[in-house]
KOLVEX-651834 format. One record per residue (C-alpha): chain; y, x, z; residue number from 1. Coordinates in steps of 0.02 Angstrom, whole numbers. Each point is the difference from the previous one (the first is absolute). Layout:
node chain->A, Y->Y, X->X, Z->Z, resi->NUM
...
END
This chain:
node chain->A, Y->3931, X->2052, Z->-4811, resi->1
node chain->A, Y->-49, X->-72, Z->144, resi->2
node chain->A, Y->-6, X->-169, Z->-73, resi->3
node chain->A, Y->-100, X->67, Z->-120, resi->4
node chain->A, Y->-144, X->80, Z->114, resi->5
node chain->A, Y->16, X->-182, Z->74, resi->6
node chain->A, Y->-31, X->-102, Z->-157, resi->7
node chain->A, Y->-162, X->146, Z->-61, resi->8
node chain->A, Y->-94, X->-35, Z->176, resi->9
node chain->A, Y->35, X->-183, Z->-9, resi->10
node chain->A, Y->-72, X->-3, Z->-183, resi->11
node chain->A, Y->-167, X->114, Z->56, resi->12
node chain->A, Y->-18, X->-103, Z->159, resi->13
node chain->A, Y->-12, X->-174, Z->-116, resi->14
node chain->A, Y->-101, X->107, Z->-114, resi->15
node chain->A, Y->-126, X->57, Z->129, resi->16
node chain->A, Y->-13, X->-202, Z->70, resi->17
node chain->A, Y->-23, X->-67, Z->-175, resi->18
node chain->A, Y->-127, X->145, Z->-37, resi->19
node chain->A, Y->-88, X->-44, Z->204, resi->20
node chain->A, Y->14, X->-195, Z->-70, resi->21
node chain->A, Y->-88, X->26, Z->-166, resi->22
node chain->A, Y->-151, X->102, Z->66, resi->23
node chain->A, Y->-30, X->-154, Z->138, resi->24
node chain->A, Y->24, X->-129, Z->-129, resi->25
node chain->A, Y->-131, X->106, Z->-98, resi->26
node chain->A, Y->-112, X->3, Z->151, resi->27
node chain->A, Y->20, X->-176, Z->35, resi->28
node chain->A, Y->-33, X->-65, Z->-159, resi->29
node chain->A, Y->-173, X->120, Z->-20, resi->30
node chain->A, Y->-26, X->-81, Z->184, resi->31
node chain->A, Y->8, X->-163, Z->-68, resi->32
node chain->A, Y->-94, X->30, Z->-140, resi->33
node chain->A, Y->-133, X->67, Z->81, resi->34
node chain->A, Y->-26, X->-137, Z->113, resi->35
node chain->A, Y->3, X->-101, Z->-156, resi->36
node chain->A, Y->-147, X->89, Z->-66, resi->37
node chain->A, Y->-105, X->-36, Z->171, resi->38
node chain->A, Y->18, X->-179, Z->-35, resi->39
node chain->A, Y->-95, X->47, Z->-168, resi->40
node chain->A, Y->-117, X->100, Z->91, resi->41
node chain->A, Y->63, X->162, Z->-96, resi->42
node chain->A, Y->-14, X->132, Z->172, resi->43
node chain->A, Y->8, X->156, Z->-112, resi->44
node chain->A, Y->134, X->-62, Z->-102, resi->45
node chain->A, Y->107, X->-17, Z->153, resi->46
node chain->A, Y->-56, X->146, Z->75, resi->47
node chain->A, Y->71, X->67, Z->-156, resi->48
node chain->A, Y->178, X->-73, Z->-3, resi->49
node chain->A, Y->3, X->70, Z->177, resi->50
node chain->A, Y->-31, X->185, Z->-49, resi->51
node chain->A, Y->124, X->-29, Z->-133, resi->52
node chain->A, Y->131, X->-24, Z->140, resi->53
node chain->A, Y->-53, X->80, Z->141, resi->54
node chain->A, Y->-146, X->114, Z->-34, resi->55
node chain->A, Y->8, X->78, Z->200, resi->56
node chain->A, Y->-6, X->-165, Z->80, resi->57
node chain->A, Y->147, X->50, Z->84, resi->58
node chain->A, Y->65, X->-208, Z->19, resi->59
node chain->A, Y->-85, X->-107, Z->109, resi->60
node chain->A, Y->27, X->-139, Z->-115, resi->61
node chain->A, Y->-98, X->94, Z->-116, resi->62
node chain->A, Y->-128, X->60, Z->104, resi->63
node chain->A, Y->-33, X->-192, Z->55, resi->64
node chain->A, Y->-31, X->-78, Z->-180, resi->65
node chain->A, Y->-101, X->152, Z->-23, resi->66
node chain->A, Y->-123, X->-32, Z->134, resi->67
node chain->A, Y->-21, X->-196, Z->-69, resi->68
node chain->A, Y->-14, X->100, Z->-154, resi->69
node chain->A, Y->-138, X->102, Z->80, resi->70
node chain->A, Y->-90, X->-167, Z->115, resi->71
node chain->A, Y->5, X->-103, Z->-173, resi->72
node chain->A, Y->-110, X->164, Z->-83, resi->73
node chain->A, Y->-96, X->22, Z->156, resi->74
node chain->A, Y->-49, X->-202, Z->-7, resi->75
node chain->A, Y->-85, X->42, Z->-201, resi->76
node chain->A, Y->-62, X->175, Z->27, resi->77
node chain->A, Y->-68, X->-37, Z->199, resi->78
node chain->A, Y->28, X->189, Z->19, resi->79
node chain->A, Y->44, X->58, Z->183, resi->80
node chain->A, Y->96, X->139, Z->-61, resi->81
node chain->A, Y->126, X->-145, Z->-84, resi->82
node chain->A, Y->-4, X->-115, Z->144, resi->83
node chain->A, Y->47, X->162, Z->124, resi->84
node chain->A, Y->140, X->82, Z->-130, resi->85
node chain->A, Y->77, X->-178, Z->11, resi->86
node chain->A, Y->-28, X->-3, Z->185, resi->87
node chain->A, Y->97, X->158, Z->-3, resi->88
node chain->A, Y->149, X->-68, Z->-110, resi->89
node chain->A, Y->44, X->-135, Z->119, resi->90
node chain->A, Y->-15, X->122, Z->140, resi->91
node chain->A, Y->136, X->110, Z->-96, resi->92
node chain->A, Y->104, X->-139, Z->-40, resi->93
node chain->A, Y->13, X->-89, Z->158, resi->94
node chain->A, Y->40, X->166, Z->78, resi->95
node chain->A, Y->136, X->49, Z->-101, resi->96
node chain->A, Y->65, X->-192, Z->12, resi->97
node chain->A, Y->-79, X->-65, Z->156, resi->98
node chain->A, Y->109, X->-179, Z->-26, resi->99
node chain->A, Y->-98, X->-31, Z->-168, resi->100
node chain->A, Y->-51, X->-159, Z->67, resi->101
node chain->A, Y->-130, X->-32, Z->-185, resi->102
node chain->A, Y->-51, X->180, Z->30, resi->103
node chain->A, Y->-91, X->-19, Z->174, resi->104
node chain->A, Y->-76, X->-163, Z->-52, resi->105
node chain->A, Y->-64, X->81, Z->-163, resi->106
node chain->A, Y->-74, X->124, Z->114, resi->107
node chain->A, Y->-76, X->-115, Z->143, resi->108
node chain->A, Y->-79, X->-115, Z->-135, resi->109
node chain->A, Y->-63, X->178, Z->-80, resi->110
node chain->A, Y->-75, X->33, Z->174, resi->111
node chain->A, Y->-82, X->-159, Z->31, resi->112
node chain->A, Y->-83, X->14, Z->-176, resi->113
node chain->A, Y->-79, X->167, Z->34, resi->114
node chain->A, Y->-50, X->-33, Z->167, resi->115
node chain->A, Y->-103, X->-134, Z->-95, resi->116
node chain->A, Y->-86, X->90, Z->-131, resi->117
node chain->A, Y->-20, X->157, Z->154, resi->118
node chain->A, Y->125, X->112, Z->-80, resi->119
node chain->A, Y->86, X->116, Z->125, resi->120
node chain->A, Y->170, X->44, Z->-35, resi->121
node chain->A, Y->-6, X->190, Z->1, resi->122
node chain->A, Y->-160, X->118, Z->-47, resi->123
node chain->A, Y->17, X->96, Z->147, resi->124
node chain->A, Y->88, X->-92, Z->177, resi->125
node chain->A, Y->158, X->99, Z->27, resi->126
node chain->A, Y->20, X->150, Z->121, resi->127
node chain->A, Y->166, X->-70, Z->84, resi->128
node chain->A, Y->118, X->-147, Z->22, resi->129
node chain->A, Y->196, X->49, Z->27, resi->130
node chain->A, Y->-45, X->157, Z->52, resi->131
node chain->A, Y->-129, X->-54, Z->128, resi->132
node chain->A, Y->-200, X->58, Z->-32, resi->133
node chain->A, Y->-96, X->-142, Z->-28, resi->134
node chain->A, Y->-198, X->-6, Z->57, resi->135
node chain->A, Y->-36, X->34, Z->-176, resi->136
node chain->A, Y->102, X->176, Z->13, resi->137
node chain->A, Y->-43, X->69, Z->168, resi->138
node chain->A, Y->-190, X->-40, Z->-54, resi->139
node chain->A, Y->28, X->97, Z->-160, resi->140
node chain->A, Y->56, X->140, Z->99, resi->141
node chain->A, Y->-132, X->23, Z->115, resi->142
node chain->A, Y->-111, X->-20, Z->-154, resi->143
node chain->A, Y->66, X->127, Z->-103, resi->144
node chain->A, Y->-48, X->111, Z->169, resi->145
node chain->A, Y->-170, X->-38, Z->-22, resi->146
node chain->A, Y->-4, X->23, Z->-176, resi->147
node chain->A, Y->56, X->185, Z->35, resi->148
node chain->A, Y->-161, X->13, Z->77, resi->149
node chain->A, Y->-110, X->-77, Z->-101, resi->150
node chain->A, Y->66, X->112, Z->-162, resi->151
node chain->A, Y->-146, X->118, Z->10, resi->152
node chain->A, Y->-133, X->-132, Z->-6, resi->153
node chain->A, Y->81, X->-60, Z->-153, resi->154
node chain->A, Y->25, X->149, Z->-108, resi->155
node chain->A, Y->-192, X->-24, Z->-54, resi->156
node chain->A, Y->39, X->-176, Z->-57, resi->157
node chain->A, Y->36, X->-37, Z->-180, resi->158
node chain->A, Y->204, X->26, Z->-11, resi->159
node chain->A, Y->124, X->-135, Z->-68, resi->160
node chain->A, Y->123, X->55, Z->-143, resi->161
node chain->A, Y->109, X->-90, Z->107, resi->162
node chain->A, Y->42, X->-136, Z->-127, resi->163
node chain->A, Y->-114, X->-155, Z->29, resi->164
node chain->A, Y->-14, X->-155, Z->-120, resi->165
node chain->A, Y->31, X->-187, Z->41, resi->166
node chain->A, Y->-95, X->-146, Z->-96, resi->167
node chain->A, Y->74, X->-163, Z->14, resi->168
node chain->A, Y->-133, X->-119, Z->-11, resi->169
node chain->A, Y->-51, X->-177, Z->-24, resi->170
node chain->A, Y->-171, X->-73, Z->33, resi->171
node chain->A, Y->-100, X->-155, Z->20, resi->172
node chain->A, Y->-100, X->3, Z->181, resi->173
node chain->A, Y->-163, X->-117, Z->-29, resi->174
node chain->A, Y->59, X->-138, Z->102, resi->175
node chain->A, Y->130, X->-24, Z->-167, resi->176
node chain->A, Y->136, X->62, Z->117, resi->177
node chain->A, Y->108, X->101, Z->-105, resi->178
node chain->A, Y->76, X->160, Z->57, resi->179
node chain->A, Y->113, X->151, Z->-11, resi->180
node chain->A, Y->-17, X->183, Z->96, resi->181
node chain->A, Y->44, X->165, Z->-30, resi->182
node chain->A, Y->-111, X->180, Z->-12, resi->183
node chain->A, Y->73, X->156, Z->30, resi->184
node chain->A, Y->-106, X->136, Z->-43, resi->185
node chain->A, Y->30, X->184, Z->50, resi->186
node chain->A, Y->-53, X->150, Z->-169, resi->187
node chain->A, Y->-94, X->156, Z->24, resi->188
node chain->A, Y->84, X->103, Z->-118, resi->189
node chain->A, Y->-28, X->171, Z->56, resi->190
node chain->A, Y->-208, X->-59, Z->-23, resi->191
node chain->A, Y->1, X->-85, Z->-151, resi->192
node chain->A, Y->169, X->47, Z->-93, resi->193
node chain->A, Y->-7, X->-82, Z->-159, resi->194
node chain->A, Y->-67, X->-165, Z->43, resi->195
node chain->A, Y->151, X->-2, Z->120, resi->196
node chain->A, Y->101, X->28, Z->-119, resi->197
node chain->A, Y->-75, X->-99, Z->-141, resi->198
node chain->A, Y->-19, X->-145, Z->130, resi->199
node chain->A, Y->184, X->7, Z->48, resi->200
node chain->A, Y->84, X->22, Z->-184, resi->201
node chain->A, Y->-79, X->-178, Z->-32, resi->202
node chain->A, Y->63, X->-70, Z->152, resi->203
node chain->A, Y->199, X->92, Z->-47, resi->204
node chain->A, Y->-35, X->-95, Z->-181, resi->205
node chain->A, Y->-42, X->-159, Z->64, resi->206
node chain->A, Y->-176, X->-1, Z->-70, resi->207
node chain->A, Y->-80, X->-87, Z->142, resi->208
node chain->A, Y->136, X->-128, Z->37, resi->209
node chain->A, Y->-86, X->-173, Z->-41, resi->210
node chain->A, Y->-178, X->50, Z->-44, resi->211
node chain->A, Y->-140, X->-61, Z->90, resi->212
node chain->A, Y->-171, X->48, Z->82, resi->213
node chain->A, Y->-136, X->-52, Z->-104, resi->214
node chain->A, Y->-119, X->58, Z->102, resi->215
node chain->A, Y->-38, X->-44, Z->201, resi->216
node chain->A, Y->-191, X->54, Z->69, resi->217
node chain->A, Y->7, X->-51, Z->153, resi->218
node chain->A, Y->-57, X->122, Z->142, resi->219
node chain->A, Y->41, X->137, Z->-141, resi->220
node chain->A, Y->138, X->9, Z->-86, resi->221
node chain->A, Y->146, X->-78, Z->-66, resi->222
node chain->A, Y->44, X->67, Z->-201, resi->223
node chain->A, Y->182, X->-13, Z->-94, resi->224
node chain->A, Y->105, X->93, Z->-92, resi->225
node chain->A, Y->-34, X->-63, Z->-194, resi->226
node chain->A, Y->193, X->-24, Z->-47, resi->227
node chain->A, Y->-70, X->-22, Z->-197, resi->228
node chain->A, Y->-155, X->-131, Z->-12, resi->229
node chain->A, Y->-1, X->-53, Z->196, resi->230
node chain->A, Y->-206, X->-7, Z->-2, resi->231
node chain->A, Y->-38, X->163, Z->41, resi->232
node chain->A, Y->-9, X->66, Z->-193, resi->233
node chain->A, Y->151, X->57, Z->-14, resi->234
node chain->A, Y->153, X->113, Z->71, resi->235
node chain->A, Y->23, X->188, Z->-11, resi->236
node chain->A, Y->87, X->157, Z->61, resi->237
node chain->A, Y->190, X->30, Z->25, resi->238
node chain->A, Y->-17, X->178, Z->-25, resi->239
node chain->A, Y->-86, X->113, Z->-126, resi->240
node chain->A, Y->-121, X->114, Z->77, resi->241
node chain->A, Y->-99, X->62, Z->-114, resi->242
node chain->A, Y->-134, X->-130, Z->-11, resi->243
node chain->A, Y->-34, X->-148, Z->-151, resi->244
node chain->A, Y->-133, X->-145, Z->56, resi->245
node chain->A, Y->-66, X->136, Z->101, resi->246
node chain->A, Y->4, X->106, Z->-133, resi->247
node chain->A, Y->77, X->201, Z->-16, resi->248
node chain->A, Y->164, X->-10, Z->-106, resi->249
node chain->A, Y->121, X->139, Z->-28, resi->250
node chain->A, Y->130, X->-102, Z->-18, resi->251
node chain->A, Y->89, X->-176, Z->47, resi->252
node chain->A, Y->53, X->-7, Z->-199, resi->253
node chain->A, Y->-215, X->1, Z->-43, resi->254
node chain->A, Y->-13, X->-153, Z->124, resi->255
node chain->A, Y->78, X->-172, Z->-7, resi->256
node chain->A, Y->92, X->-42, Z->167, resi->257
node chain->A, Y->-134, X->-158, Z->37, resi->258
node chain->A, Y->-140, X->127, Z->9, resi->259
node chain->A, Y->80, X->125, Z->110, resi->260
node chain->A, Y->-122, X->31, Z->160, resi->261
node chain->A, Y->32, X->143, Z->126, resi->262
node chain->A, Y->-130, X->134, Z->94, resi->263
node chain->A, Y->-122, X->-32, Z->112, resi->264
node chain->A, Y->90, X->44, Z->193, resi->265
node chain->A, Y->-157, X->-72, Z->126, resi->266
node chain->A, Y->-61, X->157, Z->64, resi->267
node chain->A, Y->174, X->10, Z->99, resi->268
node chain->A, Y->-120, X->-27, Z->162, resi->269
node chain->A, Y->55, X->-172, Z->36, resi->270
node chain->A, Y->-114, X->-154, Z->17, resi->271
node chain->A, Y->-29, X->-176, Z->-45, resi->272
node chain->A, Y->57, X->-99, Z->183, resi->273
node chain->A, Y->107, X->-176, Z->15, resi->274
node chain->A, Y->158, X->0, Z->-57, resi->275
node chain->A, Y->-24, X->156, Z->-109, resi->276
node chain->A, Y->79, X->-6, Z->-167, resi->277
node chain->A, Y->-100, X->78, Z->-164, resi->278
node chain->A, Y->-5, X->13, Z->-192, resi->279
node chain->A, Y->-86, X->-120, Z->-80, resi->280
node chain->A, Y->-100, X->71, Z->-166, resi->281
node chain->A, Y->-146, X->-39, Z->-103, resi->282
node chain->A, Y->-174, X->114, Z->32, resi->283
node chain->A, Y->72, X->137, Z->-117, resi->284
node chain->A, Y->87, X->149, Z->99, resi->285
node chain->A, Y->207, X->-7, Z->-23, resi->286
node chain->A, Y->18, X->-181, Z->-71, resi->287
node chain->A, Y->117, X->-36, Z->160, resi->288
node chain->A, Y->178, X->-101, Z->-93, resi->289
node chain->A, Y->79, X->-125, Z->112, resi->290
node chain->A, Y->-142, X->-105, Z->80, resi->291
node chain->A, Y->-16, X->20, Z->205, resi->292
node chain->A, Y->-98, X->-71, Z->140, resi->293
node chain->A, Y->32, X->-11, Z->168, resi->294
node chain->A, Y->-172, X->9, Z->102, resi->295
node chain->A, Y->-24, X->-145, Z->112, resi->296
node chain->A, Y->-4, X->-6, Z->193, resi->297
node chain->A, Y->-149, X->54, Z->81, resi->298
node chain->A, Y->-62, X->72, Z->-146, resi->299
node chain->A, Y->-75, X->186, Z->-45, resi->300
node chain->A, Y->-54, X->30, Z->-162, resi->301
node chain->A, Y->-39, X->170, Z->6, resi->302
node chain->A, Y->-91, X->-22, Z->-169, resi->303
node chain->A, Y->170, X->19, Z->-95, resi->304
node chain->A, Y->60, X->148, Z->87, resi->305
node chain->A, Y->12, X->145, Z->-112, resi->306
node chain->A, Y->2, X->-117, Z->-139, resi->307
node chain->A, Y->143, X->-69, Z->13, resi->308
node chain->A, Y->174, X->44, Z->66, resi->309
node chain->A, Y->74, X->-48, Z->158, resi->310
node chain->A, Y->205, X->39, Z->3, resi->311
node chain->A, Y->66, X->-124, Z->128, resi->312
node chain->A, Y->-34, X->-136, Z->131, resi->313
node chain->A, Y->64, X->-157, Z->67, resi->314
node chain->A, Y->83, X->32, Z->155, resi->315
node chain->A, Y->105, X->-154, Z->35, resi->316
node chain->A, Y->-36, X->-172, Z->-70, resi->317
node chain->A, Y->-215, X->8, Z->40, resi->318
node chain->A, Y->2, X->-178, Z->30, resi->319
node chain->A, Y->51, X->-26, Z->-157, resi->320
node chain->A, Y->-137, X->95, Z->-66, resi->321
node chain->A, Y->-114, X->-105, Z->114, resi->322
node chain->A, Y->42, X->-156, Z->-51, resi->323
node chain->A, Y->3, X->25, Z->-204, resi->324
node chain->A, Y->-170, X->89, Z->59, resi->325
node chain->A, Y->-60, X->-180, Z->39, resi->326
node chain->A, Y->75, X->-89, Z->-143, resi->327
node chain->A, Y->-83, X->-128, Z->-117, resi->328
node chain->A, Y->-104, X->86, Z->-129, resi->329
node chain->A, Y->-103, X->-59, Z->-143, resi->330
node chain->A, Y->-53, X->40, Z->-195, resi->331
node chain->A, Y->-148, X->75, Z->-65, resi->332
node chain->A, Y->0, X->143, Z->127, resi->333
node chain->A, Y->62, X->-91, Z->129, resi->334
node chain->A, Y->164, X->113, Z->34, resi->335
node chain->A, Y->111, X->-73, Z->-100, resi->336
node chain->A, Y->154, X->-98, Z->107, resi->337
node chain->A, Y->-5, X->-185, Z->-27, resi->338
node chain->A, Y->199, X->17, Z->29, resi->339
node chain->A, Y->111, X->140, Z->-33, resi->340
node chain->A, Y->15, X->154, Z->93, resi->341
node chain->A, Y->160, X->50, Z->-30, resi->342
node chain->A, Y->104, X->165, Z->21, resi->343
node chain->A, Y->148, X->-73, Z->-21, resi->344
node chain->A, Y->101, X->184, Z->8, resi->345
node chain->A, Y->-31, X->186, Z->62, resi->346
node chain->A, Y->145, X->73, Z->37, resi->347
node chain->A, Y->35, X->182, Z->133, resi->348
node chain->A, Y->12, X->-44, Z->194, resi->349
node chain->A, Y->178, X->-7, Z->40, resi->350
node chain->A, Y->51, X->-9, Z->-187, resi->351
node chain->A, Y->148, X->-120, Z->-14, resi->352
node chain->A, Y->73, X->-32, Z->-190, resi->353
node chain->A, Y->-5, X->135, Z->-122, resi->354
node chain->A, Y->179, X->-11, Z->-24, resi->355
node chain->A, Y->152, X->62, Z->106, resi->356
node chain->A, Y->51, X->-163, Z->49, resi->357
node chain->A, Y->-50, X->-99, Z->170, resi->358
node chain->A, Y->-62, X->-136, Z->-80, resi->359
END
């Protein structure tokens, strides 16, 4: 009997190793292929094989070739967002194998390049080191005191939904130097609730993500948003509300999708100042689709207020704004960009990939 018990634990223990040896031969092998694909400059089919094999990140091996994975995207799409997830999957991976020798080069090379193109590692500097408050944290603290007191003041300001927007963008400065930066722009939802919400369906379907502004006037404003013609003729609503080219329709079945417009919002009490972000529409009441501007520093027009509807404004990223603001322009009205002005994507602050795994 005994012999017996003997001989069935023996058997399940060389059952469990070969079963432990199969899944790392598995893992191996998608590791190798996936560093096989880099070569070919495939990044999402790697970052595929890895979430085949280890969709938690939960190896360091793993989380290494995903943030070259993540660097080699980062070096096409010139998106911070990429360059800091990868930052953040070397940081992962050296911590859960700090003797990963290709891991902290991977990341010091990573760091070099963003120091370079002015790409700081995190969004936010952190609060603590090991446990210690850093400069960053103890300043946070005594500014979250003041905010306390400051609350009042600010309840008569337009409020935030609390979800703001990034646009990735490219741009040509008129010295020919080329360029990327980022916007983030906070949305006044509770003033102007369906362009908020029309404005941030098309940025969830990916409307925006490699369209261009066709329009720059200097001094005034700076016009995107056409996802269909990219001229300033085209583009249209997300959501139905109620409205066809401007027009009273009972129903979204009596109007075709390219023609949906939504309701007039600009008597919400808000104004045209820098930075502010509004509808852009033809000189018909409720024509407002996709198209946007962003107003331009140092500029008031108070002509469009009422008119059109303000639902957001840039509050990180104004130099950006200032410097596509004093772009190259030409054509027949003289605000067209001689290079492109490109959103390259618009994405939530602090989104990270739609999916449930890390990278």
């Amino acid at each position: 009997m005994a012999d017996d018990v003997s001989s069935k634990l023996s058997s399940t223990k060389k059952s469990m190793k070969k079963a432990d040896l199969t899944e790392a031969d598995v893992r191996k092998a998608a590791w190798d292929k996936a560093e096989k694909s880099l070569t070919k400059g495939k990044y999402e089919g790697a970052l595929d094989l890895l979430r085949d094999v280890d969709s938690k990140g939960q190896h360091p091996t793993t989380l290494r070739i995903a943030g070259e994975a993540t660097w080699a995207k980062a070096k096409i799409s010139r998106s911070k967002s990429d360059y800091r997830n990868a930052a953040s999957l070397f940081r992962d991976s050296i911590k859960a194998n700090p003797k990963d020798k290709r891991a902290s080069t991977q990341y010091n090379s990573l760091l070099n390049e963003m120091q370079d193109a002015r790409i700081s590692e995190t969004v936010f500097p952190p609060m603590a080191r090991n446990g210690t408050p850093t400069l960053a944290g103890i300043v946070t603290v005594f500014s979250g005191l003041l905010v306390v007191l400051v609350v009042i003041s600010a309840l008569s300001a337009p409020q935030a939904d609390g979800q703001n927007v990034v646009f990735e963008m490219s741009w040509t400065n008129a010295d020919g130097s080329f360029e990327p930066g980022e916007i983030t722009i906070e949305l006044y939802g509770d003033d102007a609730p369906t362009h908020v919400e029309n404005f941030k369906e098309l940025v969830r379907d990916g409307s925006y993500d490699g369209t261009t502004y066709h329009r720059v006037i200097s001094g005034f404003m700076l016009q995107g948003g056409d996802f269909t013609n990219g001229d300033g003729t085209g583009g249209h609503a997300a959501v139905w509300d109620g409205y066809c080219n401007g027009q009273p329709a009972a129903s979204s079945s009596d109007c075709a999708k390219t023609a949906w417009t939504i309701g007039d919002e600009a008597n919400n009490g808000l104004q045209h100042e820098e930075y502010m972000l509004s509808m852009a529409k033809t000189s018909n009441a409720h024509t407002g689709g996709s198209q946007f501007f962003i107003v331009s520093p140092d500029s008031t027009p108070s002509h469009l207020d009422g008119v059109h509807t303000v639902f957001g404004k840039v509050i990180d990223g104004q130099d950006v704004v200032d410097k596509i603001d004093a772009i190259e322009t030409g054509g027949s009205q003289g605000s067209d960009p001689v290079y492109p002005v490109t959103l390259i994507d618009a994405s939530f602050s602090g989104e990270g990939s739609s999916s449930w795994w890390p990278f």
